[in-house]
Backbone as JSON, one array per atom type, in Angstrom:
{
  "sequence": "XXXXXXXXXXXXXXXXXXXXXXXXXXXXXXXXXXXXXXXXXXXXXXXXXXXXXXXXXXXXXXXXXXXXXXXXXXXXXXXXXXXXXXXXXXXXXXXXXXXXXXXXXXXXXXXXXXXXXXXX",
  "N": [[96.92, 97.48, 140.51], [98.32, 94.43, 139.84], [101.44, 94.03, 137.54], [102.48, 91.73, 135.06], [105.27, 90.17, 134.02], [106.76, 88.48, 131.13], [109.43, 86.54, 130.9], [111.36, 86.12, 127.82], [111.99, 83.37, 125.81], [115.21, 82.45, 124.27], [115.13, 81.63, 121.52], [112.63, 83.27, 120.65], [113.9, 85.7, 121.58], [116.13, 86.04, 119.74], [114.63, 85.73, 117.54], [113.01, 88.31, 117.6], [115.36, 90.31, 117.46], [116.33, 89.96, 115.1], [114.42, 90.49, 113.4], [114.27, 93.08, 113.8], [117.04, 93.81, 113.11], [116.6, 93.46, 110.54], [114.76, 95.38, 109.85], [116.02, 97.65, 110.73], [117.91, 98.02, 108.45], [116.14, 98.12, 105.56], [115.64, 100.99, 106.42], [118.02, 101.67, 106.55], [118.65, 101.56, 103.6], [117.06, 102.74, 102.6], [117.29, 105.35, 102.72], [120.12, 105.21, 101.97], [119.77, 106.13, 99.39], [119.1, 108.55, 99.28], [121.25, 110.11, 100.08], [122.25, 111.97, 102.05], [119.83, 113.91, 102.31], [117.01, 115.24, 103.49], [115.49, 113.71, 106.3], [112.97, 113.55, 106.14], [112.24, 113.98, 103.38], [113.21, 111.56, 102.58], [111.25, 110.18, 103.7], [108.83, 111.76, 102.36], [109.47, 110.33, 99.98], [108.36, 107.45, 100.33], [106.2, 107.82, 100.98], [102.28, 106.69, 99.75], [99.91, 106.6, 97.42], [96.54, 106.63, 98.02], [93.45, 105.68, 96.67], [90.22, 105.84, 95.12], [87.97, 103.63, 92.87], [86.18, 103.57, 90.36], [83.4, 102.43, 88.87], [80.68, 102.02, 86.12], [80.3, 101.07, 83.93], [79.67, 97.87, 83.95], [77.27, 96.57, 85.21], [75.81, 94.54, 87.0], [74.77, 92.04, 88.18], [77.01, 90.18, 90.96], [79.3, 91.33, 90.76], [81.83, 94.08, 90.57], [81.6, 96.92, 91.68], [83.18, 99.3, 92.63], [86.36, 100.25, 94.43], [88.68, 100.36, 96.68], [92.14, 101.41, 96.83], [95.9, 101.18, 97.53], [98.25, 103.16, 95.55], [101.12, 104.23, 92.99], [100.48, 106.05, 91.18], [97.51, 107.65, 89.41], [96.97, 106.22, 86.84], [98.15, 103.57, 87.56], [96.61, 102.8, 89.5], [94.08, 102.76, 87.76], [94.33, 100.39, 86.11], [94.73, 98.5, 87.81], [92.96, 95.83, 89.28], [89.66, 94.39, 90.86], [89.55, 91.86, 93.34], [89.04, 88.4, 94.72], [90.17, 85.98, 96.71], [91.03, 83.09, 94.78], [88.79, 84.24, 92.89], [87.83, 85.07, 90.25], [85.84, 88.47, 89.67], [83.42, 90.27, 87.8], [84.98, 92.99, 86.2], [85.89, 96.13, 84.75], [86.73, 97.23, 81.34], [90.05, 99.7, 81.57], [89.42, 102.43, 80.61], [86.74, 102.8, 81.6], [86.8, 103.69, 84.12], [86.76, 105.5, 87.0], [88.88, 107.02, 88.7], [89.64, 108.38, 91.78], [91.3, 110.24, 94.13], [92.05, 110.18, 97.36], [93.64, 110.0, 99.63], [96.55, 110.16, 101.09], [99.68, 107.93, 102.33], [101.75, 106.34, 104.13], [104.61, 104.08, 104.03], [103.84, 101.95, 103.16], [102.54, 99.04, 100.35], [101.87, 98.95, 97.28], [98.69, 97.75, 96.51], [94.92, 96.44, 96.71], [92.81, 97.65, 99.06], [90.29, 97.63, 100.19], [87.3, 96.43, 98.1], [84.34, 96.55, 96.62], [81.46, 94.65, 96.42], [78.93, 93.15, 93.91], [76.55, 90.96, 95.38], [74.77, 88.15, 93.27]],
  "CA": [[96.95, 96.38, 139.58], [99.82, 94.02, 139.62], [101.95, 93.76, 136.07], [103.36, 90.41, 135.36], [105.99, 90.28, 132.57], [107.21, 87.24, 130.62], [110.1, 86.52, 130.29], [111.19, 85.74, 126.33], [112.72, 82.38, 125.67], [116.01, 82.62, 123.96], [114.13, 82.18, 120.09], [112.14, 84.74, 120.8], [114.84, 86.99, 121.74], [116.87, 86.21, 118.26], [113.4, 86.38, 116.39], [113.31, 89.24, 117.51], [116.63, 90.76, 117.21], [116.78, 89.51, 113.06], [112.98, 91.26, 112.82], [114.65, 94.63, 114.4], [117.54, 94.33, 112.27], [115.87, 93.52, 109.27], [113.14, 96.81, 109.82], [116.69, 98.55, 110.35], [118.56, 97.5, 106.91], [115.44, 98.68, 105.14], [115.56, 101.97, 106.5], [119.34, 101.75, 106.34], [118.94, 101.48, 102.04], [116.15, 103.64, 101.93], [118.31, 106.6, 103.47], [121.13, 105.77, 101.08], [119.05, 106.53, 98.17], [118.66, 110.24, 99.1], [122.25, 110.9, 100.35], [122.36, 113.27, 102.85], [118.74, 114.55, 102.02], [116.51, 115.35, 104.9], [114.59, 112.39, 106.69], [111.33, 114.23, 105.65], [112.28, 113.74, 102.26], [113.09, 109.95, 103.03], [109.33, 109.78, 103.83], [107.88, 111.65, 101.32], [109.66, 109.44, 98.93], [107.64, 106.56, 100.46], [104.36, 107.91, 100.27], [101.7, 106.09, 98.92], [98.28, 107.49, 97.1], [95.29, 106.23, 98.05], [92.53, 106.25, 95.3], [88.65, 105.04, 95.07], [88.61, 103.78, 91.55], [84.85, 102.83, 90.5], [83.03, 102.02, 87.08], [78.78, 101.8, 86.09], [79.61, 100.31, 83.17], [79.12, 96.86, 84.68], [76.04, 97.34, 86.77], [74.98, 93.38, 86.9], [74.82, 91.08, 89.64], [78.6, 89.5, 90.6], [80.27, 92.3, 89.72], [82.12, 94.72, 91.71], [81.13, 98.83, 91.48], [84.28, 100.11, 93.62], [87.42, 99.78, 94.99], [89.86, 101.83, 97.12], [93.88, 100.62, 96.83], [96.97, 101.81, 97.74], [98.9, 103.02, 94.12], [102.05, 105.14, 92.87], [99.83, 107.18, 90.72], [95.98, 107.12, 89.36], [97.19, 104.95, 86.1], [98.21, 102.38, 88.21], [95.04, 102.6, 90.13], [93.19, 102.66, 86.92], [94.66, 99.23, 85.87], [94.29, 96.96, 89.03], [91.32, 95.38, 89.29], [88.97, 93.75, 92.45], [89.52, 90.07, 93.01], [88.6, 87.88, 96.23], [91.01, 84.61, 96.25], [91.02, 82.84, 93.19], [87.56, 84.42, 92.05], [88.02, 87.22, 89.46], [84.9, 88.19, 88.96], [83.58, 91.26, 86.28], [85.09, 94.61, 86.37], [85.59, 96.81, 82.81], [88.54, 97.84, 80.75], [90.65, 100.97, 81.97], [88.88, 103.4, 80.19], [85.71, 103.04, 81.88], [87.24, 103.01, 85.72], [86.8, 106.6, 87.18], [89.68, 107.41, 89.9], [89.87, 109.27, 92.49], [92.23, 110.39, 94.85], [91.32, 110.03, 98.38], [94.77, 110.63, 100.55], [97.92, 109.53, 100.95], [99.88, 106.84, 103.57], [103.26, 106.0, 104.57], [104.97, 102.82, 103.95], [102.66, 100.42, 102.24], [102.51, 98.69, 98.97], [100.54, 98.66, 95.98], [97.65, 96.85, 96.72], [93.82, 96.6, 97.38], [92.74, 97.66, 100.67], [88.47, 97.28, 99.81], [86.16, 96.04, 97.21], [82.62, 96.56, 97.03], [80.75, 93.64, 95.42], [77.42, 93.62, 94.21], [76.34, 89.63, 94.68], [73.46, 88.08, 93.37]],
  "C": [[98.39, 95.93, 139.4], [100.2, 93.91, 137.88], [102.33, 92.31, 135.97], [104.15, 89.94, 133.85], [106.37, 88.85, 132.64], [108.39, 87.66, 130.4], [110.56, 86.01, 128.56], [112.41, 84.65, 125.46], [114.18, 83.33, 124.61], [115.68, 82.77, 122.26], [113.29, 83.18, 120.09], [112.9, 85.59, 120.67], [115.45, 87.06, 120.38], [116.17, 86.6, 117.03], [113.36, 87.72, 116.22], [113.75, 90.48, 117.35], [116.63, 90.71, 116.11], [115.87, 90.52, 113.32], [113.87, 92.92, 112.83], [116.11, 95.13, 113.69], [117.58, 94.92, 110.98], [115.4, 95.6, 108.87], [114.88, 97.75, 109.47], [117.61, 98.69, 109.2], [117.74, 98.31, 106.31], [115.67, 99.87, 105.21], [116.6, 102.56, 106.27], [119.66, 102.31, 104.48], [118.22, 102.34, 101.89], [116.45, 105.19, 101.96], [119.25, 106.8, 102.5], [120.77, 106.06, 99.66], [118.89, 108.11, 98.04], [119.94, 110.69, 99.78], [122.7, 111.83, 100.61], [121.14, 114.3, 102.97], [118.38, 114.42, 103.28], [115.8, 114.31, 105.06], [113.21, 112.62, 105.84], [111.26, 113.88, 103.84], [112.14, 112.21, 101.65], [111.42, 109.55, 102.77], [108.49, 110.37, 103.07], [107.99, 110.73, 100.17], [108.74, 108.13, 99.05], [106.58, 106.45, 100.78], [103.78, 107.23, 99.13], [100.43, 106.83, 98.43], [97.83, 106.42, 97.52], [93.9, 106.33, 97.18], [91.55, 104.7, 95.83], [88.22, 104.86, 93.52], [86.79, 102.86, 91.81], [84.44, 103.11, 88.96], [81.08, 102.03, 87.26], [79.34, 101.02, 84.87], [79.58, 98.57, 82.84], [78.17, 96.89, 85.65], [75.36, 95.96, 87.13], [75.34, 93.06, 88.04], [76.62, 90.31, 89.61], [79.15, 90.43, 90.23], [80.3, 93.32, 90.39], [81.95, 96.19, 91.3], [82.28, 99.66, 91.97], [85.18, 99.61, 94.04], [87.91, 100.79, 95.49], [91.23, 100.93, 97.15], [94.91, 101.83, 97.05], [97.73, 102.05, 95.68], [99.9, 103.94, 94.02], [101.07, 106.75, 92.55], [98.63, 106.47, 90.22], [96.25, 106.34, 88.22], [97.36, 103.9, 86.36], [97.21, 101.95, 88.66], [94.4, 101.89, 89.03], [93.67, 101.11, 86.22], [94.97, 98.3, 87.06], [92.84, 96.78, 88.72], [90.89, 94.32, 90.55], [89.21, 92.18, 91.94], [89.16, 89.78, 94.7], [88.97, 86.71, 95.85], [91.09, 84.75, 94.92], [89.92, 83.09, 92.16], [87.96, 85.57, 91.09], [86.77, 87.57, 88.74], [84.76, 89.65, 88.1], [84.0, 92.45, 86.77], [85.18, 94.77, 85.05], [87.21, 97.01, 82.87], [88.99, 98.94, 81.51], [90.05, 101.94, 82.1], [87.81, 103.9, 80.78], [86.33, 103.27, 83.43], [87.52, 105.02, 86.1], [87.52, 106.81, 88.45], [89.54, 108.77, 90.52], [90.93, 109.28, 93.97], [92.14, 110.96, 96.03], [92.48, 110.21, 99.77], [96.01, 109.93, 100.48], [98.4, 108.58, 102.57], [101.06, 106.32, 103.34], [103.29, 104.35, 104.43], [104.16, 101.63, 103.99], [103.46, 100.22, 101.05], [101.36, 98.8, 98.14], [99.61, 97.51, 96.27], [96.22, 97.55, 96.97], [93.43, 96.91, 99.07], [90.99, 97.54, 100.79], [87.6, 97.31, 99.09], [84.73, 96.41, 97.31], [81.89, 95.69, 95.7], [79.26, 93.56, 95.27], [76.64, 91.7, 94.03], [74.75, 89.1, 94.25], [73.4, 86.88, 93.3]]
}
């Protein structure tokens, strides 16, 4: 099987080049934060939890039963809430929102990663 490479216009190449500096800056600041600490340490610092954060006491139609998100810790979890665009449709207060803690994951952000909606 023959290969057949592209070459990569001259924007490309600089796109490129910024992107690859960029990524290395980041890693550059995130290093000088632990000053002289071990890499390993580096990366546990930027561990993320993972948590499945779910409620009953909304059980109606339109209205979401579950979530899993990226979060620092399960308080955080326990105060996001499911959305889809500009819809926000019913979830419950805090109190009712039962977390759980489902694994951990390298260099993310706080965010949703899947909803479960119940539509009717």
């Amino acid at each position: 099987m023959k290969k057949e490479f592209k070459i990569m216009s001259d924007e490309d190449l600089i796109a490129w080049k910024e992107m690859c500096l960029k990524q290395e800056k980041e890693v550059d600041e995130k290093l000088k934060m632990f000053d002289g600490q071990k890499w390993e340490d580096a990366q546990e610092y930027s561990k993320m939890n993972i948590y499945k954060c779910s409620q009953t006491h909304n059980d109606n139609w339109d209205t979401y039963d579950s979530f899993v998100c990226y979060a620092n810790n399960a308080e955080e979890a326990k105060n996001m809430k499911p959305y889809y665009g500009d819809c926000n449709y019913s979830w419950c207060s805090p109190e009712y929102v039962t977390v759980e803690l489902i694994g951990t994951c390298n260099n993310v952000e706080v965010g949703l990663i899947l909803a479960s909606f119940n539509a009717g």
